[in-house]
C-alpha positions as CSV (number, residue, x, y, z in Angstrom):
1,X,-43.6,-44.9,51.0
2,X,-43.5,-46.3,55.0
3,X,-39.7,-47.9,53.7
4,X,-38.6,-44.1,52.0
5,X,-39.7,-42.1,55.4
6,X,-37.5,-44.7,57.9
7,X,-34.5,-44.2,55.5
8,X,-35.0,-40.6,55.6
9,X,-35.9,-40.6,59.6
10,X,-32.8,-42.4,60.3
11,X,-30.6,-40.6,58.0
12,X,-31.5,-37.6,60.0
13,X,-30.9,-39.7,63.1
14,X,-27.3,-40.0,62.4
15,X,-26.5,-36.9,61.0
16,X,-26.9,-35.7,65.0
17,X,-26.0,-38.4,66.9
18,X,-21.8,-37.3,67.2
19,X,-21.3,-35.1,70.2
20,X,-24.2,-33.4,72.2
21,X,-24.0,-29.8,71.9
22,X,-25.2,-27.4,74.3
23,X,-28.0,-24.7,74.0
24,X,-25.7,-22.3,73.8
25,X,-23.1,-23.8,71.6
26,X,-26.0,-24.2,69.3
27,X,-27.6,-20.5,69.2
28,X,-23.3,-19.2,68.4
29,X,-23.6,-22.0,65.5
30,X,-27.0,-20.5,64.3
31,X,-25.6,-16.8,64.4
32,X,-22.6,-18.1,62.8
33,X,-24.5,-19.6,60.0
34,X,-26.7,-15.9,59.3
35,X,-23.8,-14.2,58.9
36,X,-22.1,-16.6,56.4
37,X,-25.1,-16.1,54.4
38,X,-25.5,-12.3,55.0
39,X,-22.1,-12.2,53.4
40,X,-22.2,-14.6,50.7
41,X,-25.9,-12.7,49.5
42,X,-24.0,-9.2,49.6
43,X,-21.1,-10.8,47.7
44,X,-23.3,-12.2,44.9
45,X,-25.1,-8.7,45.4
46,X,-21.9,-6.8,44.5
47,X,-21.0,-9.4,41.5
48,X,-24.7,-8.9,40.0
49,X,-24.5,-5.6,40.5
50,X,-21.7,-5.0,38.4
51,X,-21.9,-7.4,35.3
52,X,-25.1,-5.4,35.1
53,X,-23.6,-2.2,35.3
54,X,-20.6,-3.7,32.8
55,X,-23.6,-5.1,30.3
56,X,-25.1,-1.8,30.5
57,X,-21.3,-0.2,29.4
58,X,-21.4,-2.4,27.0
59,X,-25.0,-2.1,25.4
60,X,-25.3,1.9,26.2
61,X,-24.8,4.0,22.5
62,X,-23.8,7.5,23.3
63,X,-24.6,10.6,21.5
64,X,-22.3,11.5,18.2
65,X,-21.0,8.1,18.5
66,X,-20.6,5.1,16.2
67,X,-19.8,1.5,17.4
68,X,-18.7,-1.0,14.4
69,X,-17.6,-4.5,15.0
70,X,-16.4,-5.7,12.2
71,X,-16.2,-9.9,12.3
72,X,-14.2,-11.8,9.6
73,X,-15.7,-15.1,8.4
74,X,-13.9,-17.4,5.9
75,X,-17.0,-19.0,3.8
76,X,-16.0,-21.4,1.2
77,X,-12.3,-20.5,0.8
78,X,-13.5,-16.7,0.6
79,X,-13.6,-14.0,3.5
80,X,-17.7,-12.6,4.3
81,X,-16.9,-9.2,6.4
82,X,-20.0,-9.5,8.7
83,X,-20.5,-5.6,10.2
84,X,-22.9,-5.1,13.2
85,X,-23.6,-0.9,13.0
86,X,-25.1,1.3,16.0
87,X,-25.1,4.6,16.2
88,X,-28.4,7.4,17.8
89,X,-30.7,9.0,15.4
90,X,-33.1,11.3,16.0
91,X,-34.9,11.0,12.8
92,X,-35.5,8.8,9.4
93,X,-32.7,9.1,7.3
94,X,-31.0,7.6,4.2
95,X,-27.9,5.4,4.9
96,X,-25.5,5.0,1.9
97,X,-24.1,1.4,1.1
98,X,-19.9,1.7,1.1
99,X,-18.6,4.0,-2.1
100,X,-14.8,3.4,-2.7
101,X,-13.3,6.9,-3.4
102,X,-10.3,4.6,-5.0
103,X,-12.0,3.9,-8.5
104,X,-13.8,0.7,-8.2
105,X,-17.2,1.0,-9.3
106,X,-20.7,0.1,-7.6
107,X,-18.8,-1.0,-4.6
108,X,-22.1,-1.7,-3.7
109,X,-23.1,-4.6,-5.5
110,X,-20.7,-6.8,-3.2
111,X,-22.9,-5.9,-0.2
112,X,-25.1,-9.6,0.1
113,X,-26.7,-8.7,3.3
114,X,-28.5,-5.5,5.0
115,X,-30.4,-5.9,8.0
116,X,-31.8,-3.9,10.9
117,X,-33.2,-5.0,14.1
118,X,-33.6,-4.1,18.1
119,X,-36.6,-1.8,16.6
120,X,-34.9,-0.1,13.6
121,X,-36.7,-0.7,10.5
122,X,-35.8,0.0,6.6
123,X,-38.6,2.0,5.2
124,X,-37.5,2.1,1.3
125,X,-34.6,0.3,0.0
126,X,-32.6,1.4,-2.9
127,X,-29.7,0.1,-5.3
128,X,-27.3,2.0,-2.9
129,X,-28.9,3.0,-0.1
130,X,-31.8,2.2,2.7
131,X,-34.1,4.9,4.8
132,X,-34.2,3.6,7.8
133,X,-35.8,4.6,11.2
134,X,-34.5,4.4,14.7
135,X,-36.1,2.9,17.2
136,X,-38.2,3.7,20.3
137,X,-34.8,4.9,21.7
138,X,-33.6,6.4,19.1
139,X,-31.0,4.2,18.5
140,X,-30.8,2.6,15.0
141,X,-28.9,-1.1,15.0
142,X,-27.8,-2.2,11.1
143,X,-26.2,-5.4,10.0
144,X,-24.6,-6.1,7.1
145,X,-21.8,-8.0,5.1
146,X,-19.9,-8.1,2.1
147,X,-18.2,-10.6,0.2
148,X,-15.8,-9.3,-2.6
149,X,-14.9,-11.4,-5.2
150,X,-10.8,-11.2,-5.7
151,X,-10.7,-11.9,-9.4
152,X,-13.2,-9.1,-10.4
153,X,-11.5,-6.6,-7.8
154,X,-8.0,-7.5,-9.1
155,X,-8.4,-5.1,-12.3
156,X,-8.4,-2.3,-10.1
157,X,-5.4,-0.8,-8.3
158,X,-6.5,0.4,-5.6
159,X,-9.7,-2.0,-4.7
160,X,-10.0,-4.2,-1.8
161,X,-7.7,-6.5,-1.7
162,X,-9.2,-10.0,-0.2
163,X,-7.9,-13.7,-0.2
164,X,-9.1,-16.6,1.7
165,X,-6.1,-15.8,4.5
166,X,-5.5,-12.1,4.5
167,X,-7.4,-8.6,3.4
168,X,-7.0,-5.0,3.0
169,X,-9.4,-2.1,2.7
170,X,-9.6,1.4,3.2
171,X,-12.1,3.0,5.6
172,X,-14.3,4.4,2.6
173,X,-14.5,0.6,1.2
174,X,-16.3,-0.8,4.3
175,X,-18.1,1.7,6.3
176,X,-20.9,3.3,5.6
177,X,-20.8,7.2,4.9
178,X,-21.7,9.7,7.4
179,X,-23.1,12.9,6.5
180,X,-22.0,15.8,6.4
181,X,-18.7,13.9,5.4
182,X,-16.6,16.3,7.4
183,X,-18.5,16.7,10.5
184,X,-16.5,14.8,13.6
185,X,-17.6,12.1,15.9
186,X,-16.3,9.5,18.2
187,X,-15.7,6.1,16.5
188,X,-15.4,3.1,18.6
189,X,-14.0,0.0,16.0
190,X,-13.5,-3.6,16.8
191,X,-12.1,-6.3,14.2
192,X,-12.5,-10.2,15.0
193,X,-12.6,-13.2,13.6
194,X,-13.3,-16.9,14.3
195,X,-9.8,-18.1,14.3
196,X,-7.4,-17.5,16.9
197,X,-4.4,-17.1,14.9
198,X,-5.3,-13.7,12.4
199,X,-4.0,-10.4,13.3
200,X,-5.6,-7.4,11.9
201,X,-4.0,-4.5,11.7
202,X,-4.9,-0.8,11.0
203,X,-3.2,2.9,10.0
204,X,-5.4,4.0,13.4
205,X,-4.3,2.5,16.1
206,X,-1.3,0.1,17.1
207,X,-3.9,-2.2,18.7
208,X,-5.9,-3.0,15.5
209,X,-8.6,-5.2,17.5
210,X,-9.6,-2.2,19.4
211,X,-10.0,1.3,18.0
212,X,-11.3,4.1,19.5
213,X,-11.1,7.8,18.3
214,X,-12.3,11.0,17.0
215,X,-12.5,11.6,13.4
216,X,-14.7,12.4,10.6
217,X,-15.8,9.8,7.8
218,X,-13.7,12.3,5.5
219,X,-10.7,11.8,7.6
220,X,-11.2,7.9,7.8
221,X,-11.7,7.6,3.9
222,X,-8.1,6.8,3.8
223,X,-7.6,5.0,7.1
224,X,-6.2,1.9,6.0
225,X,-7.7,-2.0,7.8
226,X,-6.3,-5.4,7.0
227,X,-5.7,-8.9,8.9
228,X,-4.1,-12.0,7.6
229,X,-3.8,-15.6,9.2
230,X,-0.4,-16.6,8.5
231,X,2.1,-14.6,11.0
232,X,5.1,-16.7,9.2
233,X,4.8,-13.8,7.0
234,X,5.2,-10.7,9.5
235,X,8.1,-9.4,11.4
236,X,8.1,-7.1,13.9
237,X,10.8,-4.7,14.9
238,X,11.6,-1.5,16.6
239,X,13.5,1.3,15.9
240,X,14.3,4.7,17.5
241,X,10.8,4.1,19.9
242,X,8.9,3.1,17.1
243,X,7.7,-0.5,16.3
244,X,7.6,-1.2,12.9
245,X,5.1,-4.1,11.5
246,X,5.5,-5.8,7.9
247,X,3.0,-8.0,6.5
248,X,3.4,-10.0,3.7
249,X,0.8,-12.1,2.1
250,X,1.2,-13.9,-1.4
251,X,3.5,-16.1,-3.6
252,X,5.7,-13.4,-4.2
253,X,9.2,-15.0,-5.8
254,X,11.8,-12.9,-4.1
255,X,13.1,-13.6,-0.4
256,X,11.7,-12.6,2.1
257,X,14.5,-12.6,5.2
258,X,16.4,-10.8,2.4
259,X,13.6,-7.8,2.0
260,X,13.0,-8.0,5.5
261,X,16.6,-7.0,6.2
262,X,17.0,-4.5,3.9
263,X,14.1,-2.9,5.1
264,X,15.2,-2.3,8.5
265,X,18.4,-0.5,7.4
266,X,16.3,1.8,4.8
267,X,13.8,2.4,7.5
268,X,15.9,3.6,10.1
269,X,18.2,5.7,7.8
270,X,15.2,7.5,7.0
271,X,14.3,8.2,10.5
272,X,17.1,9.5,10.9
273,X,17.4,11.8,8.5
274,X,14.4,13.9,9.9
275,X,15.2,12.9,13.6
276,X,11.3,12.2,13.9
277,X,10.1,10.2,16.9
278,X,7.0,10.9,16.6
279,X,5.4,7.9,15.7
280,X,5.1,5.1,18.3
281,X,4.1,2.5,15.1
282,X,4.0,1.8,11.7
283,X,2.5,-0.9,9.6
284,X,4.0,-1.9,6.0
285,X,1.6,-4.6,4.3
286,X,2.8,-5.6,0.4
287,X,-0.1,-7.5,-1.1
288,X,-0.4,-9.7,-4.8
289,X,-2.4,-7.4,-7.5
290,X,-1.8,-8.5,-11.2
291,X,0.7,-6.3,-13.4
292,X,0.9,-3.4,-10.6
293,X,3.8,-1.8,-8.7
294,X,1.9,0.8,-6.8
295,X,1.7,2.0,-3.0
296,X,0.3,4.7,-1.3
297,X,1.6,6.5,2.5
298,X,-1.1,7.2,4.6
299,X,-0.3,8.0,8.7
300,X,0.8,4.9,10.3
301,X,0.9,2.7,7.7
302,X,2.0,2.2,4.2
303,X,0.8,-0.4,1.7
304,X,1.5,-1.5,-1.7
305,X,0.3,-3.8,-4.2
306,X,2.5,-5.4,-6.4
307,X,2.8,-8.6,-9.4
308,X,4.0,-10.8,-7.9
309,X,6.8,-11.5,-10.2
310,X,8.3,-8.0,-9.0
311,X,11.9,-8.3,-7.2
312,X,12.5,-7.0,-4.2
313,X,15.0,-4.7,-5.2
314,X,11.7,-2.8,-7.0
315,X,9.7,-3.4,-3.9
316,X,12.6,-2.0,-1.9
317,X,12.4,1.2,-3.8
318,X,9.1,1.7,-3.9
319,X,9.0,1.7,0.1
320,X,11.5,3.5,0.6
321,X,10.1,6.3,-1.7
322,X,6.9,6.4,0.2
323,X,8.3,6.2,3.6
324,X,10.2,9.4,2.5
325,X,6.7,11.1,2.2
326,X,5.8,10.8,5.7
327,X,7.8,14.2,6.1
328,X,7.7,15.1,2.4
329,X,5.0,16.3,1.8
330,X,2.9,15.2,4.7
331,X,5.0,17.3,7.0
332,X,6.6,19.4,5.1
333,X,4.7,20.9,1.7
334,X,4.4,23.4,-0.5
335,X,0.7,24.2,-0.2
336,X,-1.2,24.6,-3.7
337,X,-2.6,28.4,-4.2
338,X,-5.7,29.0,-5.8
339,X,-5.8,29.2,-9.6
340,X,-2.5,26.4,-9.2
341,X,-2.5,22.8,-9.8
342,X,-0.9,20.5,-7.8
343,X,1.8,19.1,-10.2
344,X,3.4,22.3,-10.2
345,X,5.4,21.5,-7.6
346,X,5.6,17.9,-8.0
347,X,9.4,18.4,-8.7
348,X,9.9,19.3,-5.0
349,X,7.1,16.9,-3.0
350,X,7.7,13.7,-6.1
351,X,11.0,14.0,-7.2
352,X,13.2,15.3,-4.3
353,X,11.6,12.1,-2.3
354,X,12.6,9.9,-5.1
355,X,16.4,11.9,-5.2
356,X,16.5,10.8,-1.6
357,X,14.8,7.5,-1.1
358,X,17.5,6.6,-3.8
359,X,20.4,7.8,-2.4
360,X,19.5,6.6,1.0
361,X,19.6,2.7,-0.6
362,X,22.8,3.2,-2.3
363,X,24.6,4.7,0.8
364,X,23.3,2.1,2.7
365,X,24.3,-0.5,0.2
366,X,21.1,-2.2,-0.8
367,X,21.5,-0.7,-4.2
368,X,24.9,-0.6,-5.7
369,X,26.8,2.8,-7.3
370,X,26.0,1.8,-11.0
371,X,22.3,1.0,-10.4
372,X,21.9,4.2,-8.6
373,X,23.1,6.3,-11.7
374,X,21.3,4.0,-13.9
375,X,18.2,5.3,-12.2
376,X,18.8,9.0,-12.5
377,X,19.5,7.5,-16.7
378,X,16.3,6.1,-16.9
379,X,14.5,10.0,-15.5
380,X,16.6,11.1,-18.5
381,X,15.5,9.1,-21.3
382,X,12.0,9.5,-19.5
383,X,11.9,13.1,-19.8
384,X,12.9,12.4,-23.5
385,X,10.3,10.2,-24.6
386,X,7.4,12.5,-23.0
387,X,5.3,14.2,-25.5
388,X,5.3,17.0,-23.3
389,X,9.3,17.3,-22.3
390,X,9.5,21.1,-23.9
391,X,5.9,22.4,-22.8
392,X,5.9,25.1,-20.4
393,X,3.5,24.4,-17.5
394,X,1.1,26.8,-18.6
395,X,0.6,25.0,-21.9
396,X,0.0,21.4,-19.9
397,X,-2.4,23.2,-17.6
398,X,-4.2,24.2,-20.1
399,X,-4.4,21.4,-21.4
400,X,-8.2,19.5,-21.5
401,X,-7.1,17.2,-19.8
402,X,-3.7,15.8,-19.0
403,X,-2.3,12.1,-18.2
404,X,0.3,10.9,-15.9
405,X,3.1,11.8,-18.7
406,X,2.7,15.1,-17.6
407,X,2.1,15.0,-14.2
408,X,5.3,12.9,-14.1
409,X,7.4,15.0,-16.4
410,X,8.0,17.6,-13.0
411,X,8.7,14.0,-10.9
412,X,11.4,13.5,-13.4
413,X,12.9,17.4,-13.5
414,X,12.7,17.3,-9.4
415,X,15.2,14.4,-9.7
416,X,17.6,16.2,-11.7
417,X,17.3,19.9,-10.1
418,X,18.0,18.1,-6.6
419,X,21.3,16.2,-8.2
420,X,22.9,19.8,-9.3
421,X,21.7,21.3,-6.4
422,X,23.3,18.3,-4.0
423,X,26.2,18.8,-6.0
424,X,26.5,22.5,-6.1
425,X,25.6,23.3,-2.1
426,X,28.3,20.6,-1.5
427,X,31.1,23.0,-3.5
428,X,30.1,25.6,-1.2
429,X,30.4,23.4,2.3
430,X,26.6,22.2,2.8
431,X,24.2,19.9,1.1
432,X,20.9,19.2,-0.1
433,X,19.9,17.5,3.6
434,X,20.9,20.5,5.4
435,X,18.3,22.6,3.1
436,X,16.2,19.5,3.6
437,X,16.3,19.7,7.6
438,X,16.4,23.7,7.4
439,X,12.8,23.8,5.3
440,X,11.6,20.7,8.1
441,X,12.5,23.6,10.7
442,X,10.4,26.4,9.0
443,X,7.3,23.5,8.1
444,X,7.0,22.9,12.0
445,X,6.4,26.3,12.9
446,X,3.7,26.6,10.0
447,X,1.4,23.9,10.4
448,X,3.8,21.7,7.7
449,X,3.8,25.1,4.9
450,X,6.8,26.0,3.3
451,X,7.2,28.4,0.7
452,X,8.9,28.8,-2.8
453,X,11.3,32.1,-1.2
454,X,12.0,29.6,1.9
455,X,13.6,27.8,-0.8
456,X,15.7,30.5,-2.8
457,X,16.6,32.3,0.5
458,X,18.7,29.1,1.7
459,X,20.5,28.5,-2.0
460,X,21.1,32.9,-1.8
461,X,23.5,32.5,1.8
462,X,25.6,30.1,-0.6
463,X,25.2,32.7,-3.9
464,X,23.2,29.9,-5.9
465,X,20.1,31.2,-7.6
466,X,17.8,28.6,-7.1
467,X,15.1,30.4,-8.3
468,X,15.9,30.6,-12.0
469,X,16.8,27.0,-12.3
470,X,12.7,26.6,-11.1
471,X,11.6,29.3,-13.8
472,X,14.0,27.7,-16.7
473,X,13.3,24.1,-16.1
474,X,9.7,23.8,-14.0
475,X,7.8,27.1,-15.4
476,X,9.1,27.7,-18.9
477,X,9.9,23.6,-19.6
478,X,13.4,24.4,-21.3
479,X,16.0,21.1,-21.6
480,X,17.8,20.6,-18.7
481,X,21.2,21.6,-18.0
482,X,23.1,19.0,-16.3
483,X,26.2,19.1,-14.4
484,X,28.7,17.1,-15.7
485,X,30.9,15.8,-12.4
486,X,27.5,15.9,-10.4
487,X,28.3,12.1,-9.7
488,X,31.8,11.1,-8.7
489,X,33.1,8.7,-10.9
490,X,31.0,9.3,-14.1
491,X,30.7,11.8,-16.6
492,X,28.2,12.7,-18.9
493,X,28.1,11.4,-23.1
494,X,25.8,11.1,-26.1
495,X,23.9,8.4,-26.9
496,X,21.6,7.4,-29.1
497,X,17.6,6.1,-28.0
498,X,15.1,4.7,-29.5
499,X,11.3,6.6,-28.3
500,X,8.5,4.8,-27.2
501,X,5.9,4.1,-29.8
502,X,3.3,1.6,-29.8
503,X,2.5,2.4,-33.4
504,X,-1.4,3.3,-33.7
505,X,-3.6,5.5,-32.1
506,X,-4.1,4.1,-28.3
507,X,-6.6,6.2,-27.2
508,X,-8.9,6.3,-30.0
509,X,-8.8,2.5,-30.4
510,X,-9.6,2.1,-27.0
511,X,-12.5,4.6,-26.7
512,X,-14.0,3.4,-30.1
513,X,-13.4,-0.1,-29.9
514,X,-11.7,-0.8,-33.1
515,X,-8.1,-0.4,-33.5
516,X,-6.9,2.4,-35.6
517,X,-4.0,4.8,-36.4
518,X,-1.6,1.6,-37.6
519,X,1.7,2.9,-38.7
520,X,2.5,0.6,-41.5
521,X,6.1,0.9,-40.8
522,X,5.9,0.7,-36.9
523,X,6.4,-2.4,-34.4
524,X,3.0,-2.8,-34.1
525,X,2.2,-3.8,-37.7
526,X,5.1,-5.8,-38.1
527,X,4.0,-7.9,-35.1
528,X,0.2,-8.2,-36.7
529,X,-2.0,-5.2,-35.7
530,X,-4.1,-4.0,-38.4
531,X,-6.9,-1.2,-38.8
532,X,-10.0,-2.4,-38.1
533,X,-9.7,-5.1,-35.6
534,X,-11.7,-5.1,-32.6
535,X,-10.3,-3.8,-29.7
536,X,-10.4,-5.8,-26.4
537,X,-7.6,-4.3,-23.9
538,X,-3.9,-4.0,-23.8
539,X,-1.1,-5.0,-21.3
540,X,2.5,-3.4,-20.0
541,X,1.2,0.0,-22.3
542,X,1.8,2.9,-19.7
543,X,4.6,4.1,-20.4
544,X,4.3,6.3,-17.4
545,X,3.5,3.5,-14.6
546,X,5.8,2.6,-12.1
547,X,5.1,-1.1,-13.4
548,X,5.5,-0.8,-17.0
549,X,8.7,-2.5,-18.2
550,X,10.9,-1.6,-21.7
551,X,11.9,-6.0,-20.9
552,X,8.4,-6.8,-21.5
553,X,6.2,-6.4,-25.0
554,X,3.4,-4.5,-25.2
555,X,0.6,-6.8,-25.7
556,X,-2.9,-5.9,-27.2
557,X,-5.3,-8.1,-27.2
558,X,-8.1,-8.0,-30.6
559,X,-10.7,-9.7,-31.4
560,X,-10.1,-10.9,-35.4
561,X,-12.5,-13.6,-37.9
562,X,-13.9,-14.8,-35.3
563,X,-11.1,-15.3,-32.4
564,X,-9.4,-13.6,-29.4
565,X,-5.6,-12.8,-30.5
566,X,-2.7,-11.1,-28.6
567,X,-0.4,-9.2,-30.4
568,X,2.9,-8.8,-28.7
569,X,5.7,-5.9,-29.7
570,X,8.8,-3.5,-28.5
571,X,7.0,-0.5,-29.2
572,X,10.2,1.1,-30.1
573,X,10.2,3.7,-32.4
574,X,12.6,6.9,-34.3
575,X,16.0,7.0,-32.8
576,X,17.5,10.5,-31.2
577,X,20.2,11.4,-29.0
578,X,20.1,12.1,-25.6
579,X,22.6,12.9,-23.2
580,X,23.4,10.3,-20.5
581,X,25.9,9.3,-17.2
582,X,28.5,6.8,-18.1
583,X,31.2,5.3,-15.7
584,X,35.1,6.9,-16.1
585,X,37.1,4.3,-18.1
586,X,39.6,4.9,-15.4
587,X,37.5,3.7,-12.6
């Protein structure tokens, strides 16, 4: 110890020994020294002071406000969405679990974890629901996560649509319901996840990490959230102040740089039609989903899922049919009056996009001339294989209940009427887009609304009676009159068709399990079906889906002494004559 205080004693020794100071050299030093340290303690007063003021930012819930953080974890090659909830409460309540209003059941049952904590606590606990309290505060603080599994989700169009490296959902397949579903409040949504590379996306805001507005759970059913980890598959671009995103995720078969191309061509063509800079961004995602070619256009965004065997050619169509809708009808509609349904004016909203969407691909070459017309060909023989092509839409809406043939049959007629009306304004000097841009005039001083005299009062200026070609074809359901040199080059000639016919009854065999209804002379026996057999499920049967295909056989799968079979056929049935568009010889 005597050894440790002489080091310590002459350490101190020579740590004055330099330079004698004066008395009052030393007392400026001193002062000197106070105020150094007055400073630095005010500084680290001022830092303290505000990361406590940020923490409390961060930690305070406000009133009619709901904070979600939504983290994604990849477990065991398969994405866990791990959701931390808070939100004020002024009583017990009952919180639903997620309920997709896209038609996949017990969306529940993938929820694996539902916790509270910070003084919330789950009083009763039900298949789909907990009661819960809120805390001293009256704050209540949930946890939760879901895992989906892919393979069970991909029967179902429009359900989640997860992978180990990219996801989609809507709103309403994530977040828990707020009631009343139409009430407002402010919503304050993060998305992370642990690697550094994913980009998440959303149809709310172009910065899809951080989302902050005000909306009602009704409003966000729809709101569309996705991310994927591979950015080889995105490309970014702008067009006329608006910046476009495309994400695609999947071993889809056609090119890519080929569709991404295209794309930007039918894009900004479309724009341009409506002159609409409204939007300062817009997300396209195309994601893998068995035997599908389906999309849907929501604000901001626009996604589809499709087989990936499907070319981009079909892909290209389908986009460019439901980037059309972002002014028809989301911004410029004929709204549905009580005692109407909606299809009745599916001809206008359906089938004028699809009149356009087409002819914008073929005039910017991404389609060619003879495709084109073989598209409007293809509404023709449709309209001629549907069981309901010479109802009147009184008898289909009185129908129990009617299927997507009739719901389509005014998509089909929409594309025809806007053909002879393109044709016939453009005989008189104007065109179909100039009634287009005229009605997009009206619809902006009417909160989007056109109407039906809107429409006749533009064909009148030209002496074209627009209204009785709606009463003939859309009301009364009477075979449509087509004009012959409505497409340069092409005139129209008989041909002969063969219907669709799977050959037994489909929807009895289905709802009763066993197949019945056989036609002994039909496609169906021939290829082996027989009365009796257990029914199991069929494939490429919709005659009315955008992915069905007359290239691919109609497979039904039996059960039969003892094993699984799949019976494959053309349903192709009686033969009848139709008229159809056929290039000039001379051309």
């Amino acid at each position: 110890m005597q050894k440790c205080k002489e080091k310590f004693i002459l350490h101190l020794k020579s740590s004055i020994k330099p330079k004698e100071k004066t008395q009052k050299q030393s007392t400026i030093k001193v002062l000197k020294m106070k105020y150094l340290l007055i400073i630095i303690f005010i500084s680290f007063a001022f830092l303290a002071y505000g990361q406590v003021k940020k923490q409390k930012n961060i930690t305070e819930i406000k009133e009619e406000t709901f904070y979600y953080n939504l983290n994604i974890v990849n477990s065991n090659e398969q994405l866990e969405f791990h959701i931390n909830l808070r939100y004020k409460s002024d009583s017990i309540h009952k919180v639903l679990l997620p309920f997709d209003y896209y038609g996949t059941p017990d969306l529940h049952q993938w929820v694996k974890l539902f916790e509270v904590d910070s003084g919330t606590k789950i009083l009763e606990e039900g298949s789909n629901f907990r009661k819960v309290s809120p805390n001293e505060k009256g704050e209540v603080h949930i946890k939760y996560q879901i895992q989906f599994n892919p393979l069970e989700l991909d029967k179902y169009s429009y359900a989640p649509n997860v992978s180990s490296s990219f996801f989609y959902m809507a709103g309403c397949q994530w977040m828990l319901p707020i009631h009343p579903l139409e009430k407002k409040a402010n919503y304050n949504i993060t998305m992370n996840g642990k690697d550094s590379d994913w980009v998440f996306y959303s149809s709310l805001s172009e910065d899809g990490n951080n989302i902050f507005l005000e909306s009602s759970y009704e409003d966000l059913i729809s709101a569309g959230f996705g991310g994927n980890s591979h950015t080889n598959s995105q490309v970014n671009f702008e067009l006329q102040g608006t910046t476009y995103s495309v994400f695609i995720n999947g071993d889809f078969h056609f090119d890519k740089e080929i569709l991404f191309t295209q794309l930007k061509k039918t894009l900004g063509a479309e724009k341009l039609f409506f002159s609409d800079d409204e939007k300062s961004f817009y997300n396209i995602t195309i994601l893998p989903r068995t035997g599908l070619l389906a999309g849907a256009s929501i604000p901001n965004l626009f996604y589809c899922f499709v087989d990936t065997n499907q070319s981009a050619e079909n892909i290209q169509e389908l986009i460019a049919h439901e980037y059309f809708h972002n002014w028809l009808p989301n911004k410029m509609y004929i709204p549905t009056l009580k005692g109407e349904y909606d299809f009745k004016h599916e001809w206008f909203h359906e089938g004028f996009t699809e009149y356009f969407s087409r002819k914008i691909l073929y005039e910017k070459g991404i389609i060619s001339k003879d495709y084109y017309v073989e598209l409007l060909n293809t509404d023709l023989i449709n309209i001629a294989n549907n069981p309901s092509a010479n109802e009147s839409y009184n008898e289909i809406a009185s129908r129990e209940n009617y299927s997507s043939a009739q719901k389509k049959l005014s998509y089909y007629r929409g594309v025809l009427i806007a053909l002879c009306w393109d044709y016939l304004l453009s005989k008189k000097g104007s065109s179909l887009k100039e009634m287009m841009l005229h009605l997009y005039t009206i619809s902006k001083k009417s909160d989007g609304k056109i109407s039906y005299e809107d429409i006749y009062n533009f064909g009148n200026k030209f002496s074209l009676n627009f209204k009785t070609d709606f009463e003939k074809y859309i009301i009364q359901g009477k075979t449509f009159e087509l004009e012959k040199e409505a497409i340069e080059g092409y005139h129209l000639f008989n041909q002969t068709i063969k219907l669709f016919d799977p050959g037994f009854d489909v929807q009895k065999s289905a709802k009763e399990k066993i197949i019945q209804g056989v036609d002994p002379y039909g496609a169906a026996y021939q290829a082996g079906l027989r009365n009796g057999m257990t029914y199991m499920k069929r494939k490429n049967s919709n005659r009315w889906s955008n992915s069905w295909s007359e290239n691919k056989p109609y497979i039904v799968t039996v059960f039969d002494n003892g094993q699984e079979k799949e019976i494959a056929f053309f349903p192709l049935g009686d033969l009848i004559e139709t008229r159809l568009y056929q290039k000039n010889k001379l051309n």
